[in-house]
Structure formats: C-alpha cells, structure tokens
C-alpha positions in Angstrom: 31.1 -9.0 4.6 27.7 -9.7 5.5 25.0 -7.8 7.3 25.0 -9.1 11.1 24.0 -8.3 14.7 27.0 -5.7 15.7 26.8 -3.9 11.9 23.0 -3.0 12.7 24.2 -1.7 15.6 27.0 -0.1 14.9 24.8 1.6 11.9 22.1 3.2 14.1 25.5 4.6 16.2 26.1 6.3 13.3 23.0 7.3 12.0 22.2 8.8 15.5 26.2 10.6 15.3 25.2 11.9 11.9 22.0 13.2 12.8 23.6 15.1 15.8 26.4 16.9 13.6 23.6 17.7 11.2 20.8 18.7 13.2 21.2 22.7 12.8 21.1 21.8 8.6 18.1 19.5 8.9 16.1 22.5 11.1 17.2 25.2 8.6 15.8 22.6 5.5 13.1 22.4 7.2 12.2 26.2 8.4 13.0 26.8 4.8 9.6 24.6 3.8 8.0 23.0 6.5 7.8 23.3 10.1 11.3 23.7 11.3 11.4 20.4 13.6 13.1 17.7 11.2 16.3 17.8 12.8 15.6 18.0 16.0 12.7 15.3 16.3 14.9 13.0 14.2 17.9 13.6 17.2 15.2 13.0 19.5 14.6 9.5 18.2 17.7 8.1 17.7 19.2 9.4 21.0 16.1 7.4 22.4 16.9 4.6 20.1 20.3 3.9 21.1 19.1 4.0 24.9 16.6 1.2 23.6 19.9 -0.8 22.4 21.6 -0.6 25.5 19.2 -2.9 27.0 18.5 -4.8 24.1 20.5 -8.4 23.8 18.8 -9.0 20.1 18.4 -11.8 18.4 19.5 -10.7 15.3 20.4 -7.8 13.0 16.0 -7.6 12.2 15.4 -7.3 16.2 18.0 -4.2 16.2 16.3 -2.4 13.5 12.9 -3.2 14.6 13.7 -2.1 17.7 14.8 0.8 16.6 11.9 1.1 14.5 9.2 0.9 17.1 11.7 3.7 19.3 11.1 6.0 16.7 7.8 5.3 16.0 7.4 6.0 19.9 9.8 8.9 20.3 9.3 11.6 17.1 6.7 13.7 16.3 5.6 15.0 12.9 5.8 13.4 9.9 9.6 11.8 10.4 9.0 9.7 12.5 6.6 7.3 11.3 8.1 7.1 8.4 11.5 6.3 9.3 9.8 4.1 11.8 8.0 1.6 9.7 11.1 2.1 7.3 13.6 0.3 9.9 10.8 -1.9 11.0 10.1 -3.1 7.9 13.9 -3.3 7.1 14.2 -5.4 9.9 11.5 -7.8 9.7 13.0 -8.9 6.2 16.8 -9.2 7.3 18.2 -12.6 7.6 20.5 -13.1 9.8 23.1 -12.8 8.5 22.4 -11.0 5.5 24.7 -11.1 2.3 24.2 -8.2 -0.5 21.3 -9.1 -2.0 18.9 -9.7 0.9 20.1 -6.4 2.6 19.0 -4.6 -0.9 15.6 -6.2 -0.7 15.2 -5.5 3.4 16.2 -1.6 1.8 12.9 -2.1 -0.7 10.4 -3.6 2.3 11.7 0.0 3.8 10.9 1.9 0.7 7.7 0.4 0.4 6.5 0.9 3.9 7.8 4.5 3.6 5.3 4.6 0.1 2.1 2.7 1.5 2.2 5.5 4.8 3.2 8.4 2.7 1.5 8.0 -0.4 4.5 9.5 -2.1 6.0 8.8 -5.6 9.3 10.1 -6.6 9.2 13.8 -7.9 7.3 14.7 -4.6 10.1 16.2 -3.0 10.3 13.4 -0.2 12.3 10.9 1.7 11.0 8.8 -1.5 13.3 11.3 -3.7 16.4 10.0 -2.3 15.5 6.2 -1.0 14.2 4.7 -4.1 17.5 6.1 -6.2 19.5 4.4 -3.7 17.5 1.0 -3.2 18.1 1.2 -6.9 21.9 1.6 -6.9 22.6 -0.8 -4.4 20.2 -3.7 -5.6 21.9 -3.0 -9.2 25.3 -3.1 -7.4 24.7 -6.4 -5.6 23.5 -7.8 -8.7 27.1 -7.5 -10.3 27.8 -9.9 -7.1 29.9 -6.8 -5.4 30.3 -7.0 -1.9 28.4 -4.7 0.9 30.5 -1.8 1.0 30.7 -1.4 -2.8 26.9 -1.6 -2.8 26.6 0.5 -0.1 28.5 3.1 -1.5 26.7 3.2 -4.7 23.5 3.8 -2.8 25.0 6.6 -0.6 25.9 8.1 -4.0 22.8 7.6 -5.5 21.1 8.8 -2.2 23.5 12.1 -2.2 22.0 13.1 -5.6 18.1 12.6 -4.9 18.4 14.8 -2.6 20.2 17.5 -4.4 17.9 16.8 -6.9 14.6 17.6 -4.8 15.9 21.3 -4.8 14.0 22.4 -8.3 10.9 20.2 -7.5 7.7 21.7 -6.2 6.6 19.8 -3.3 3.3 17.6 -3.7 3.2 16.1 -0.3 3.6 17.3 3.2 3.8 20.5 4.7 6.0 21.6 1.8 3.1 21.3 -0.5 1.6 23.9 1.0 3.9 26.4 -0.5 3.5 25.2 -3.9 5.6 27.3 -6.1 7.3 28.6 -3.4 8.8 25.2 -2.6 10.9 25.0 -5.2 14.8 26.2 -5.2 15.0 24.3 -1.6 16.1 21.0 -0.9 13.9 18.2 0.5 14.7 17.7 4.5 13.5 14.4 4.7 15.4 13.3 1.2 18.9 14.9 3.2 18.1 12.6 6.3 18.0 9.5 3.9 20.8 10.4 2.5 22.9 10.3 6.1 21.4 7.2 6.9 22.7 5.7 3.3 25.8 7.5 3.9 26.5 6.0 7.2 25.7 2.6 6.1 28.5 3.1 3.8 30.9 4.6 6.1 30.3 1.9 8.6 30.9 -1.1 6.0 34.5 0.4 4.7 35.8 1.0 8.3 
C-alpha cells in the first residue's frame, strides 16, 4: 500500500471525525493550561477543511494536504492552527505521488520541522513537538525494516500515544502553558493529544 490521492483524503475525513468525538477532551486539556480553545478551533478547521476538499479535484495526495494546510492556516485561531497548518503544508509539498513508506516518513519530518522553525520548540517543551518527533521516529525506523504503511503507521500512532502521556510531568516552556510554570506540570499537553489523533487516524485509515 502506498500513500495516494483518496488515502490523503480519506485521512483528513478522519482526522476531522476524530477531532469532533474529541473536542470536549481537547477544551478541558486546554482550560486545564492554556486558553481553553484547542478543541474547538481545531474542529473549526477541519470542518472548513473538508468543505475545501469537496471542491478540490487535486492533483495529487501533496495538493490534498496543502490544501488542507492553507484551510487551516485560514480557518484557526491561536496557536493550533498555524502550526498544524504549515505541518500538512509542508507534508504535502514533499509527498510524491504516490508515496511508498519511506517518502511518507520523510513528508512526516518536512512537517515536524515546519512545526519546529514556527514554534521554536524542542522536545521536553510540553508541545505538539512532544508527541510528533517520537512518532516521525517510529515510523521512519519502521519503514526502514522495509514494513509496509500500516505497520509503520501504527508504530508511530504508538509512539505518538506515549509523547503525549508523557508531557503530563513536564513543565511547559512554550506557549500559554509556560506561563504557569510549575503549575503546568501533572497535565497533559493538548496540542501533543491532537498529534496523537492525527497519527492515530493515519493508522486506522491504512488497516481498514
């Protein structure tokens, strides 16, 4: 299985599903350490994003992501959406078409590092960066054994799942988290628990 045009769809689908189900969890993250908004703007940009793709007749699985990209970019406020914006931009601008394993895993990278250069995050800042480097880790590592997309997707949901839980005794150094300082810590990361649905999905799409 490679990554193509109706995967990248079918993938922000989900993503935008996921992000529905879990909205009331992102918001109470968030309210927890920041400004209460994360689910709700990130619902907010990929409901707009999949009314983007209805008109969209893309030339590839790169146009779908920077598409949705640019939506995002457009559509959410605060900090999320930006970053996830220039992630799926970045993402697509270095997707083949189609992509096999290994160019899907460095696509994943471009998005981490557009995610770091706007940030200015490092891992151990109780990010998005907390969860996606972990997981552009496992699944570049798991493509490198020559395993197919939904095995190295998997391994980077996994890898994904547990950044996130592992923000939780981290003080935040970035964001509106860091304002808090000590007071940060014994809460998980909202923006490391969105990355981790969107690696989740990606893995849920490729085994059905």
């Amino acid at each position: 299985m490679d990554f193509d045009t109706p995967l990248a769809e079918a993938w922000v689908r989900a993503i935008a599903a996921a992000v529905e189900k879990e909205r009331a969890r992102l918001t109470d993250l968030d309210s927890a350490i920041g400004d209460g908004d994360h689910g709700s703007n990130l619902q907010r940009g990929f409901a707009a994003a999949l009314t983007a793709l209805d008109g969209l007749q893309p030339a590839g699985p790169g146009a779908v992501l920077t598409k949705t990209g640019t939506t995002l970019i457009s559509k959410v406020g605060g900090a999320s959406g930006p970053l996830y914006g220039k992630a799926f931009r970045a993402i697509g601008a270095a997707l083949p078409d189609p992509a096999a394993p290994a160019a899907v895993a460095e696509a994943l990278s471009a998005g981490l590092d557009a995610i770091r250069l706007l940030g200015k995050a490092a891992p151990g800042d109780k990010t998005i960066v907390d969860a996606w480097t972990p997981a552009v880790a496992a699944f570049r590592a798991t493509a490198a054994t020559g395993a197919d997309l939904p095995t190295a997707a998997a391994a980077a949901a996994e890898a994904a799942e547990q950044g996130a839980r592992d923000t939780i005794p981290l003080q935040a150094r970035k964001g509106r988290a860091s304002y808090l300082g000590e007071r940060s810590i014994g809460h998980q990361d909202p923006g490391a628990t969105s990355t981790a649905l969107v690696f989740r999905t990606l893995a849920d799409i490729t085994t059905t």
